[in-house]
N, C-alpha and C positions, 0 to 999 in steps of 0.2 A: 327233707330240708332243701330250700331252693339254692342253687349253685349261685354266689356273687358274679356280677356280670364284668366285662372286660374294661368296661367305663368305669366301674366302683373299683376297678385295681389300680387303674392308670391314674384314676385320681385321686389315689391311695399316694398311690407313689411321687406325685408331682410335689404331693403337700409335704412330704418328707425330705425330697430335693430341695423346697426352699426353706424349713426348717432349719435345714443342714448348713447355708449361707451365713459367711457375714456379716455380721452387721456393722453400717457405718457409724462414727459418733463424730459430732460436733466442733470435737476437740482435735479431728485430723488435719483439717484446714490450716492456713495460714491464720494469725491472731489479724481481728478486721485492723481496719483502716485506723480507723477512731484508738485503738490500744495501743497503734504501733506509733501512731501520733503521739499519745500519751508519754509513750515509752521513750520519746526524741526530747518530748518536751524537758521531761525529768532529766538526761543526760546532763545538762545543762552547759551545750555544745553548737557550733553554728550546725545547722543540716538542711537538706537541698528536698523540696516535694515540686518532682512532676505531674503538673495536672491534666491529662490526655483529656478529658472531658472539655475544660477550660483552655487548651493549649497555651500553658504559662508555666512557667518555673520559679519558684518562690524561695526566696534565701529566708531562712527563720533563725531564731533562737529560742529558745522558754517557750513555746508555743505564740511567739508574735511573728507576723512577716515584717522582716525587714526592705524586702526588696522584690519587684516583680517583673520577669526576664516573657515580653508575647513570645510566642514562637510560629512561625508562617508553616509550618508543617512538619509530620511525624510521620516517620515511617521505619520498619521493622526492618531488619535481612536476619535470615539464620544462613550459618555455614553452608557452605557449599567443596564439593570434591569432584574435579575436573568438570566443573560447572553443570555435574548435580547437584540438587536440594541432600543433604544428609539428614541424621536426626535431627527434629524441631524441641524447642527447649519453650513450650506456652506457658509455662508456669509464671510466669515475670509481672504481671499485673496486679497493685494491688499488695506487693512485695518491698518490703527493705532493700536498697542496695549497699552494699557495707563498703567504706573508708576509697573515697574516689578520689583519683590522682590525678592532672592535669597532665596533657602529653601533648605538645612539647610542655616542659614547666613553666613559670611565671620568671622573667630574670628582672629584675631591678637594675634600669639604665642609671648607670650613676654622670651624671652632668656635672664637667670637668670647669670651674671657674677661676678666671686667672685674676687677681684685682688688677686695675687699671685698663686690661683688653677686650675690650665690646666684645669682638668677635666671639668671647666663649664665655657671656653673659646669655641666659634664657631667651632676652629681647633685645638683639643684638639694638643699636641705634638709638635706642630710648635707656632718659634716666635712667636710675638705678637698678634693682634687680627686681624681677616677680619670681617670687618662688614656681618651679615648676610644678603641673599637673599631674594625676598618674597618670593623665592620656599622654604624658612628655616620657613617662617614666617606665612605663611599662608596653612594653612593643607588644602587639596581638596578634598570632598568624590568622591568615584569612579560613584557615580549619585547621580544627585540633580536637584532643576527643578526651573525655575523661573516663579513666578505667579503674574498675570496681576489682576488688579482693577475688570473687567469685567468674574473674574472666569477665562478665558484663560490660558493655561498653558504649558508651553517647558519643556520637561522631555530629561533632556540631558545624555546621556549613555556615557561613557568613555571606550574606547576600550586599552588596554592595561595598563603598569604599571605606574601606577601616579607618575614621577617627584619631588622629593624633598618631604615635608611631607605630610601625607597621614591623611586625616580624617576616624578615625574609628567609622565606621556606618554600620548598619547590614543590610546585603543584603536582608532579607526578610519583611522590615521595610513597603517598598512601596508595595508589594506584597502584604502585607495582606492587606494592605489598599483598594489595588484593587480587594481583592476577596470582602471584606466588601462593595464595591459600588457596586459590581456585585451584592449581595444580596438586595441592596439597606437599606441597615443597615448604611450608610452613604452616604451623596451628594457628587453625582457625580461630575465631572469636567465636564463643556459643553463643553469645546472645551482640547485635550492636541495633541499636536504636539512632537513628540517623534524625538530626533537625537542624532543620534550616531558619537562619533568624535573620532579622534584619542587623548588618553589619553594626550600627552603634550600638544594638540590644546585647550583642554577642559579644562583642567588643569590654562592655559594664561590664557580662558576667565573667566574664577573663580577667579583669585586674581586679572584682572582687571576691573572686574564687577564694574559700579561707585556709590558711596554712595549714590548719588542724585537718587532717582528709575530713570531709565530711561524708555522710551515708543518706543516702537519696531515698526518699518514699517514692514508690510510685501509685501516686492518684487515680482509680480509674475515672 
């Protein structure tokens, strides 16, 4: 009887190797795009979908856009430790961001009116009163970032001059922040997504950010 050859073992044994494998299913993914839309829609809650494809940020409700924020660019960072790159976190595309917060918050300028003294009327000099805007009402830093349940984080840049009133915030506030995480002298942010908008665009979606935290789809 003829001895099996060394080729009919090894490929004996190869086919037993992948037999022995897991198998993956369908169902390990993330739920698509289209479900998790669905699932926003049903809430029946404002929520935020970033579209990286389309570079736009869309306020919805019930599955309608209410509102459409261009955005001039997008760019990623993951953490960093003594300004090495650490663990990368790619999983974020394509994903739910859950219950985002405005950082600094939204404050409601409240506009003091005296009868009879222009001076602390809306428009100073002219007849009567015009109620104010929210551009009157609501001050916008020139960056601020919205942060997610999950550490997640949108560091929105505003490019030009801010519209109506201006939140005074120091430019080196988040900076030192981020030399301090480069140190690791503070926790990082695992994921921030950096975009930069044009100042009135960014400016919109700052005073209509909605009180309810809302949870951001991300679009690919």
């Amino acid at each position: 009887m003829p001895k099996p050859s060394l080729a009919w073992i090894f490929a004996f044994l190869g086919l037993a190797v992948l037999a022995a494998e897991p198998t993956t299913t369908a169902d390990e993914g993330p739920p698509s795009v289209l479900v998790q839309r669905q699932a926003l829609a049903a809430s029946k809650r404002f929520y935020l979908e970033l579209d990286l494809s389309r570079k736009e940020i869309r306020l919805c409700h019930t599955g309608a856009t209410l509102a459409v924020y261009p955005v001039a660019s997008v760019e990623v960072g993951f953490p960093r430790r003594f300004f090495l790159p650490r663990k990368r976190e790619d999983l974020w595309i394509g994903r739910t961001w859950s219950q985002g917060h405005l950082d600094p918050p939204a404050e409601l300028k409240r506009i003091r009116i005296v009868p009879g003294d222009e001076t602390t009327a809306p428009t100073p000099g002219k007849a009567g009163v015009i109620p104010p805007t929210l551009d009157d009402l609501i001050p916008v830093p020139q960056r601020y970032r919205i942060l997610f349940d999950d550490g997640r984080v949108l560091l929105v840049d505003l490019k030009g001059e801010v519209p109506g009133a201006r939140m005074a915030t120091s430019p080196w506030k988040i900076r030192w922040r981020e030399f301090l995480e480069g140190l690791g002298a503070k926790p990082a942010d695992p994921l921030r997504v950096r975009l930069r908008m044009d100042a009135a665009t960014g400016a919109a979606l700052y005073r209509s950010f909605p009180a309810d935290p809302p949870d951001l789809l991300m679009v690919p």
